[in-house]
KOLGU-950876 format. One record per atom (N, C-alpha, C, O, CB): x, y, z. Coordinates in steps of 0.1 Angstrom, whole numbers, plus 5000, padded with zeros to 4 digits. Each point is the difference from the previous one (the first is absolute). Last residue first. Glycine has a CB too. Layout:
BEGIN
XYZ
...
END
This chain:
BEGIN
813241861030
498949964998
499349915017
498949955000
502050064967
503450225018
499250075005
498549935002
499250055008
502450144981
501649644975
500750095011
498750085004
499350074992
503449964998
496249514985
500450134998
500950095009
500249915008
498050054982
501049514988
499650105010
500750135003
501250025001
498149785008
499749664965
500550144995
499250115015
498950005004
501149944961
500949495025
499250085005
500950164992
501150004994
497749825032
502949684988
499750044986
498450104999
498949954996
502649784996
500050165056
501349974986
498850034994
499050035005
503349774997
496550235042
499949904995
500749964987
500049894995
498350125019
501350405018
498749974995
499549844993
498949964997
501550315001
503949925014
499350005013
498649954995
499649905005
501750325008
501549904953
500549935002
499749895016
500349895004
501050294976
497350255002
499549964988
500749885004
499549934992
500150264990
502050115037
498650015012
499549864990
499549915006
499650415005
505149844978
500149895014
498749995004
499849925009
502350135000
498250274952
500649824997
499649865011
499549884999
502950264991
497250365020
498649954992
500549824998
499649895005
499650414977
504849995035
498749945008
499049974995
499549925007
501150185006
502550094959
500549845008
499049975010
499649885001
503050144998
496150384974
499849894993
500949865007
499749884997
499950314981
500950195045
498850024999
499649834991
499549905006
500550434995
504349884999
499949935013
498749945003
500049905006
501550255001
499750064957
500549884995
499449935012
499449895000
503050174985
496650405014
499449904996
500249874995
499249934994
500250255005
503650135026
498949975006
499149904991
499849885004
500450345008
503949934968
500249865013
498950015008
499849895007
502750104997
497550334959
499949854996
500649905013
499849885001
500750194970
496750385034
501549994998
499749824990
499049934996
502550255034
493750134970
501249925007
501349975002
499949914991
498850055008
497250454976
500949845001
501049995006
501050085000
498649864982
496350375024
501650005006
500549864998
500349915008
499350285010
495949864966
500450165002
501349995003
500650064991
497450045019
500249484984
500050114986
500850125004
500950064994
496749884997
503849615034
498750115005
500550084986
501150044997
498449985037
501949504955
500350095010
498550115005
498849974998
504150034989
497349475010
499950114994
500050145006
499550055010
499649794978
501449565011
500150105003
500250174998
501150034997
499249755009
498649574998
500050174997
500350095003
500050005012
499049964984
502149505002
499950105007
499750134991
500650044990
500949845027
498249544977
500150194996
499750005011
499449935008
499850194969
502749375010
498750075010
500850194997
501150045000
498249705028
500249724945
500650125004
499550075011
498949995004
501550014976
500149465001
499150124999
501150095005
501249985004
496149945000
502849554976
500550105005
499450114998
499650034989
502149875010
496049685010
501050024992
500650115003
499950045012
499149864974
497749895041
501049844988
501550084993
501249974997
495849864989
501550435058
498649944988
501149944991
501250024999
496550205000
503249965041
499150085001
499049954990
498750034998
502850155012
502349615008
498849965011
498950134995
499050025007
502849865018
502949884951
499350135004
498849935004
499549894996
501550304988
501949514994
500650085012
499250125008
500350035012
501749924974
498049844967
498849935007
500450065015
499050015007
500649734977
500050484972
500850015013
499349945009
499150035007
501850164990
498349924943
499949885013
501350045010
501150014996
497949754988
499050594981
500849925005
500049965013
499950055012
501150034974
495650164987
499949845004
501349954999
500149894994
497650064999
500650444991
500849964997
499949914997
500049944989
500750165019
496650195012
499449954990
501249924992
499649954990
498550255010
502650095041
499249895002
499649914990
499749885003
499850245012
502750274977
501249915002
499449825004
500449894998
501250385014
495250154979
500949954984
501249905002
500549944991
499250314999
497749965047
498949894991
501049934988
500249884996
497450305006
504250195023
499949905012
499149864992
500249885003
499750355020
500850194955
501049965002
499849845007
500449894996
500450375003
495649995000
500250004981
501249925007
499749885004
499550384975
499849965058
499549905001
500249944984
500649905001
497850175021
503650324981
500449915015
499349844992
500649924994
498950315033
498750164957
501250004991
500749845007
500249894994
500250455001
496349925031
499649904986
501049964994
499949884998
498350224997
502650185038
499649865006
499849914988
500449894997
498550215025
502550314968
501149935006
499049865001
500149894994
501750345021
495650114977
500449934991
501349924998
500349944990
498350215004
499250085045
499249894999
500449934980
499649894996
498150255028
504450194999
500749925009
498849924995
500149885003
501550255020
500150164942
499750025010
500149885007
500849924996
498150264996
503550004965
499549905004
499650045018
500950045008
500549804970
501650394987
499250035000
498749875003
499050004992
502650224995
503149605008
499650135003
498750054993
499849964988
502750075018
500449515015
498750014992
499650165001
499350035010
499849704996
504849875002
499650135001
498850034991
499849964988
502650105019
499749475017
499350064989
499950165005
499750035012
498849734979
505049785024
499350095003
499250094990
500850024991
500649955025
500649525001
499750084993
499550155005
499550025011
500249764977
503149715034
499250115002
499650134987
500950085001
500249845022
501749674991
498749974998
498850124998
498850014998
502149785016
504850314987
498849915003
499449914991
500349964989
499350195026
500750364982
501049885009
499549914996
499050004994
501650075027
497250264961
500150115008
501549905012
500550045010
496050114985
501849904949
500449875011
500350085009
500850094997
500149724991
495650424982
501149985001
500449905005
499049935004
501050244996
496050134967
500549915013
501749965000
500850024991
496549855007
498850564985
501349974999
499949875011
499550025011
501650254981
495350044977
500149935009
501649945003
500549974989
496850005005
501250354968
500050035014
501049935013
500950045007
496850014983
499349824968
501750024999
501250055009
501249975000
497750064983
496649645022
500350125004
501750034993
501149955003
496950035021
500249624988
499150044983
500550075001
500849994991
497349965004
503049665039
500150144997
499950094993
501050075001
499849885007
499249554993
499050085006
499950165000
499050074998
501149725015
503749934970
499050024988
498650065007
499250064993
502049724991
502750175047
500150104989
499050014995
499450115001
502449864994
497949655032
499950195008
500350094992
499450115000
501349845021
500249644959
499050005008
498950125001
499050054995
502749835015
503250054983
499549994993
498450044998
499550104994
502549765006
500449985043
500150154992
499550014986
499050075001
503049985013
497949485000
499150145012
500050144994
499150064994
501949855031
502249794960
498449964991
499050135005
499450094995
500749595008
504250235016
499750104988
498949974991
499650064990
502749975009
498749775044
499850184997
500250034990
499950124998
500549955017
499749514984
498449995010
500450185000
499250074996
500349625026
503950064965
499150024991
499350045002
499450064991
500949845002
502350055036
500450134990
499149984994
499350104999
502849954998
497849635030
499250075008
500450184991
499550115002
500749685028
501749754963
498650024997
499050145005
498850044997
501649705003
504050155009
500150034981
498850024998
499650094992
502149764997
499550055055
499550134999
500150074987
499950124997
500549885025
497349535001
501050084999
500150134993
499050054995
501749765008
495949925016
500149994985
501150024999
500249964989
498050105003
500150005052
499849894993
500749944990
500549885000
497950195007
502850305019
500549915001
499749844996
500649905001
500050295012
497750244974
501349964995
500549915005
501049954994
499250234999
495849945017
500149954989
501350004992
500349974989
497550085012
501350105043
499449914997
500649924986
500849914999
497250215015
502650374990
501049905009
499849865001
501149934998
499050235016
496750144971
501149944992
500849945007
500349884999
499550274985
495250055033
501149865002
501049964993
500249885001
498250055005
498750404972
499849975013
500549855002
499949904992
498050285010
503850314970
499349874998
500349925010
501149995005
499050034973
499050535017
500449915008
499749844998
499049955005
500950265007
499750354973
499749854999
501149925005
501250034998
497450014982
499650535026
500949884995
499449885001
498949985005
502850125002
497050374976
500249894998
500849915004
500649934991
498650174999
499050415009
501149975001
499749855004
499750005011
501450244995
497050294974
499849885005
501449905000
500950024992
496550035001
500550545001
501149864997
499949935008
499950045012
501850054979
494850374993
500849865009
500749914995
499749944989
498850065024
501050564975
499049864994
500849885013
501050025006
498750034957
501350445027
498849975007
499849895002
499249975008
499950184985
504550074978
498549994998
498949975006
498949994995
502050004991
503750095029
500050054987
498649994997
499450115002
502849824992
499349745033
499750145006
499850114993
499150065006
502149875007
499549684965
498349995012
500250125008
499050065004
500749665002
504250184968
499050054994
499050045008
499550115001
501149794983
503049995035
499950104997
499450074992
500050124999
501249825009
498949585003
500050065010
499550184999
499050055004
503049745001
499749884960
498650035006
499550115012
499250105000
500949664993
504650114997
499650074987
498150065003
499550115001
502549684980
500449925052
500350195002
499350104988
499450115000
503349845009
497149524986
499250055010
500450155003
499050085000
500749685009
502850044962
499250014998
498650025003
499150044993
502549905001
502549975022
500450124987
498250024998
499550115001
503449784981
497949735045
500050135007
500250134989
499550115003
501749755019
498349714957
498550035009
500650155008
499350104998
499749595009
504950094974
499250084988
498450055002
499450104994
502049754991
501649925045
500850094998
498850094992
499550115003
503049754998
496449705006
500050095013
500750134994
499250095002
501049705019
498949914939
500149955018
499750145007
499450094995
502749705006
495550044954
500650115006
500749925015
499449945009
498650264978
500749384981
499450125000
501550145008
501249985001
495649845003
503949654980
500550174993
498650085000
499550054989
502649864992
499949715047
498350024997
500150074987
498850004996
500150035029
505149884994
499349875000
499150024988
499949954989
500349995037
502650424986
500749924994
498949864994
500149954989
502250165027
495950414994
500349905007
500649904997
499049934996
499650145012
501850444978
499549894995
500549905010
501250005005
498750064969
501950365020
498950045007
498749874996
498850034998
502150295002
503849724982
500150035016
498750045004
500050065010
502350034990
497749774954
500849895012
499950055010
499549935009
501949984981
497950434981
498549905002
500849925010
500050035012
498449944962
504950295013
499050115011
498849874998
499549985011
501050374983
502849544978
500349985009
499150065016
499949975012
502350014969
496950034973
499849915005
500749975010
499749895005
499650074978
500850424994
498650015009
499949855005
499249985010
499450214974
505749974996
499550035016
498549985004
499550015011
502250154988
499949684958
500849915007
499150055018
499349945009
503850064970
495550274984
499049845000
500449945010
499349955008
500350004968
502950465010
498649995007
499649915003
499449995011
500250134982
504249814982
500450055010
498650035017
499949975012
502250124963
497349844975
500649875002
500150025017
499349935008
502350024965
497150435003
499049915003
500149895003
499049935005
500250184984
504150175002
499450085010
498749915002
499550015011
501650244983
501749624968
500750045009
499449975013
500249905007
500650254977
497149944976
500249885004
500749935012
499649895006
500150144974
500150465004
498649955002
500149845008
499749975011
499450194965
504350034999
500350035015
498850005006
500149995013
501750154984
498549694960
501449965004
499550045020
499949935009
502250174960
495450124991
499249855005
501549955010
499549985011
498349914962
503650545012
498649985012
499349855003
499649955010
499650314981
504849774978
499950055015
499050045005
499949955011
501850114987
497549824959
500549905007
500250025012
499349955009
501549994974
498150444995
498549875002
500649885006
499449955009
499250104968
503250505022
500449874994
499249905007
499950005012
502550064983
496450465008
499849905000
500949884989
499749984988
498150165023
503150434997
499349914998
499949815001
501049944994
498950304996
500249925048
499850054988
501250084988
501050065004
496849955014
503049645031
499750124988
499449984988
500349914992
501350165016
498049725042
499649944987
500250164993
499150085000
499049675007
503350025048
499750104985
499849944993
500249875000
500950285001
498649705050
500449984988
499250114994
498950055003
501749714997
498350145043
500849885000
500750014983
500649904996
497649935024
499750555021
499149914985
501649914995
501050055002
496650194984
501550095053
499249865005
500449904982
499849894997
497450255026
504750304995
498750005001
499149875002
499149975008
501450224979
504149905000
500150005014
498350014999
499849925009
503050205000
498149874953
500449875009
499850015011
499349915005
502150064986
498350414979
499049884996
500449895014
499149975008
500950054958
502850295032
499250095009
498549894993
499049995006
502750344996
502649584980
500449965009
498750095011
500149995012
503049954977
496950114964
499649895000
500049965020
499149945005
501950014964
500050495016
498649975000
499749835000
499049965005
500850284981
504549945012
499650055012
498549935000
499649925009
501950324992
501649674965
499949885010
499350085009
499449935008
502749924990
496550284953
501350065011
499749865012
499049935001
501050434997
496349804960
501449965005
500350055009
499550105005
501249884979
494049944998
500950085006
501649954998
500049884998
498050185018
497949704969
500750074988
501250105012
501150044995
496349974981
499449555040
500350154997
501050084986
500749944991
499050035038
497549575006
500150084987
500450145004
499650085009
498549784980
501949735049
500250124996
499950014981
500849924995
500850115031
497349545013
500850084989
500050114993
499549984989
500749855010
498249835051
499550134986
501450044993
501050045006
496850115010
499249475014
501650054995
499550094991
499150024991
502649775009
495950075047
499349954984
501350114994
500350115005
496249844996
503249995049
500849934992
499349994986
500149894994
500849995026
497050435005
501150055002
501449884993
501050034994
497650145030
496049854985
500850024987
501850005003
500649934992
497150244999
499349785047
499649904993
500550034983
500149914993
497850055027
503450285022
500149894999
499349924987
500749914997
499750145026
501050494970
498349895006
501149885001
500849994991
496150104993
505450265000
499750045011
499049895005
499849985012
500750264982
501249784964
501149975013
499449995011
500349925009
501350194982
495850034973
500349894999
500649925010
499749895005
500250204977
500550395009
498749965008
499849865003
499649975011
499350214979
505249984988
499550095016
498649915004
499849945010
501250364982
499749684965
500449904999
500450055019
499549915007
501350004961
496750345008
499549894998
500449895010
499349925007
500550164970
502850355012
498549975015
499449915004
499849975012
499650174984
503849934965
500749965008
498949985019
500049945010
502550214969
496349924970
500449825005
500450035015
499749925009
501649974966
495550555016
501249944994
500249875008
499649985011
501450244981
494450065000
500849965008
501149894996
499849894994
498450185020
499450284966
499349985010
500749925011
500150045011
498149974974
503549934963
499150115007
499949995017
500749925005
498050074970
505749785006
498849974998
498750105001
500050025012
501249794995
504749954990
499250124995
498350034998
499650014989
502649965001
500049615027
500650115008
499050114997
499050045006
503849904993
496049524989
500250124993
500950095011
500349925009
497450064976
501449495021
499750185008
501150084991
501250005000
498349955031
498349464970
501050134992
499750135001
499150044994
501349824992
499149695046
499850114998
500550064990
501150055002
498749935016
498849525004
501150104997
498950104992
498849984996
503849865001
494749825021
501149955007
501350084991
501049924999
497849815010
496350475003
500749924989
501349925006
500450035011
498750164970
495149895038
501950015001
501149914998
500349895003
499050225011
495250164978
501049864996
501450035005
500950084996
497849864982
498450405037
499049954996
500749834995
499549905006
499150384987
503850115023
499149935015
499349904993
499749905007
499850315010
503549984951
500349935010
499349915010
500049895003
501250274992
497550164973
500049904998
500649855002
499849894996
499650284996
500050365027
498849894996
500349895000
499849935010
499450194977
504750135006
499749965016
498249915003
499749905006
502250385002
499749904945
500849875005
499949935014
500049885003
501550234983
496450375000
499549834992
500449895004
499349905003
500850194979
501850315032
498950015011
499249844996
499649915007
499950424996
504549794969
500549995011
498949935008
500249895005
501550294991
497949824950
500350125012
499849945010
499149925000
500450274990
499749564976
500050074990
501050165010
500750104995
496349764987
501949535019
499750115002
500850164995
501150004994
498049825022
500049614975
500550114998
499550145005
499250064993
501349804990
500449535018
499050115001
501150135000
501150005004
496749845010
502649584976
500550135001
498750114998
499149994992
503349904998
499749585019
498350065000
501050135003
501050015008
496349795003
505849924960
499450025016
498850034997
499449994989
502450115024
500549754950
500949925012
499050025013
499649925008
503250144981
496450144970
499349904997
501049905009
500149884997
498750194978
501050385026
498849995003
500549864998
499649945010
498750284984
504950095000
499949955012
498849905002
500049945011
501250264996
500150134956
501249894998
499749925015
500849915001
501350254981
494950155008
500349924984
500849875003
499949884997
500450354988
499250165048
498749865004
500449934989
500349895004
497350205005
505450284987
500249875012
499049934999
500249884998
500850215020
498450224955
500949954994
500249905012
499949884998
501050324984
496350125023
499349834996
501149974989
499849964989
497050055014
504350345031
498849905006
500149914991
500449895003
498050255008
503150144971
500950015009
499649855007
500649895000
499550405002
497650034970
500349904993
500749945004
500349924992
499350144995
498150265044
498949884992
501649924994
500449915006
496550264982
504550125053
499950034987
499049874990
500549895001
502250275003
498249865042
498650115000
500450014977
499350034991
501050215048
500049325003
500950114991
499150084990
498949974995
503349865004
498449745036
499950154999
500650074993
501250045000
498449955017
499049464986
500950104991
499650135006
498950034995
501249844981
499549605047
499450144997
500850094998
500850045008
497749935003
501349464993
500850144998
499150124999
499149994992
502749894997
497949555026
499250105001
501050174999
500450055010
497749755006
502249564969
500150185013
499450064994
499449974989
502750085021
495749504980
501050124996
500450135009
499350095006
499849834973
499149585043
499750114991
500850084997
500850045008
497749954998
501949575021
499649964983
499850134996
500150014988
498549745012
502450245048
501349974992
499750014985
500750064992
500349765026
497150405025
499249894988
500950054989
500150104993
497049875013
502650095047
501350044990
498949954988
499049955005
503850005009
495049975024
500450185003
501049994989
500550114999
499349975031
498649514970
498750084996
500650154999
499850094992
498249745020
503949684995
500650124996
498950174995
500150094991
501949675000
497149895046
500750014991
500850064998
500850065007
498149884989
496750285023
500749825004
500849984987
499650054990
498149825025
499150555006
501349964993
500449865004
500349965012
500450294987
END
């Protein structure tokens, strides 16, 4: 993610209609399709599918449903961090403030009675999507580096637990990346230090477009300093991954005439990877990957070296 890559401002939101009655359904898609990307499901277990599968940025949740009613849906929804801010607006045909005031307290941000006035729904649709867009951009900023606009620190740790708990979950190894640009200090007090922003955000940039992997997550870890999460990556595809990095900053050829390690500006990796069977806390293997850095830094700068090795 670099940018605006985790928001992508230029695409049509994303609504998903639950609703078990057909003409119901494509009286909304009629009147919704040619503002949003709109999808339709038909019952409760459907909608939760098609959740995990695209995730919509609002909700229209039927109540009345087979198998499983709006109100579980919208229970279940609540329940996962990762759905739980997507807005849901209620369909129903029920009355009374009891039932609306037992919608709410549940999690869902708005009604929509049946039968259906088209203006008020595109009205409270627009609403709820103006309102979404405001908070998701405020949740990107806080987990975006001001300079570089890669992940800072905040959004790597979210996101290292995230991993974390997979690899345990499935066995697999997580790897851990830091980078370290060699002698900046130097070069800021060459060039100064307008010059020396450029020089990280060029860098990060960089280290982003190296990272192929959707997977793959980098960050501003301070500094001069970057960090890469690399899950389901072992300790000899860390290394590789490492060295790709270490070539791609070398291939620059920013001039540092200041540095004693080479004309221009390089990097130096650290590796590091958890144990499969019992992944690692995150302050051990951070700890693991600061020492590889320092060994990778013993060894003569712009090198890649591993924990343990």
């Amino acid at each position: 993610m670099y940018l605006d890559d985790e928001l992508d401002l230029g695409r049509r939101q994303r609504i998903l209609i639950v609703e078990d009655v057909r003409l119901n359904a494509q009286i909304l898609l009629n009147s919704l399709q040619d503002e949003y990307d709109v999808r339709v499901a038909y019952n409760g277990i459907e909608a939760l599918e098609m959740v995990k599968e695209e995730m919509p940025d609002l909700i229209l949740l039927d109540i009345i449903m087979p198998e499983m009613d709006g109100y579980a849906v919208c229970q279940k929804l609540q329940s996962d961090p990762k759905t739980r801010d997507i807005p849901i607006l209620f369909l129903t045909a029920l009355e009374g403030d009891q039932n609306e005031a037992y919608g709410l307290e549940l999690g869902a941000m708005d009604y929509i009675r049946k039968p259906f006035n088209l203006p008020i729904v595109q009205a409270k649709i627009r609403n709820h999507l103006e309102l979404k867009r405001y908070k998701d951009l405020l949740k990107r900023d806080s987990r975006i580096d001001g300079l570089t606009r890669v992940p800072n620190r905040r959004r790597f740790d979210e996101a290292f637990e995230e991993e974390r708990l997979r690899a345990k979950r499935y066995q697999t190894p997580l790897s851990v990346l830091m980078i370290d640009l060699d002698l900046f200090k130097k070069y800021n007090d060459t060039y100064g230090h307008l010059q020396g922003d450029d020089v990280l955000k060029l860098v990060a940039k960089t280290l982003y477009q190296k990272l192929q992997r959707p997977g793959d997550l980098l960050a501003r870890w301070g500094g001069e300093e970057f960090v890469a999460l690399l899950p389901d990556t072992d300790c000899v595809g860390a290394k590789t991954v490492g060295e790709k990095l270490r070539a791609a900053i070398e291939d620059l050829k920013i001039p540092h005439e200041a540095s004693w390690v080479a004309d221009y500006v390089t990097i130096s990796v650290g590796c590091a990877t958890s144990i499969v069977e019992k992944p690692e806390t995150y302050e051990k293997v951070l700890h693991w990957a600061d020492e590889a850095v320092y060994r990778a830094k013993d060894l003569g700068r712009n090198k890649v070296a591993c924990y343990g090795d």
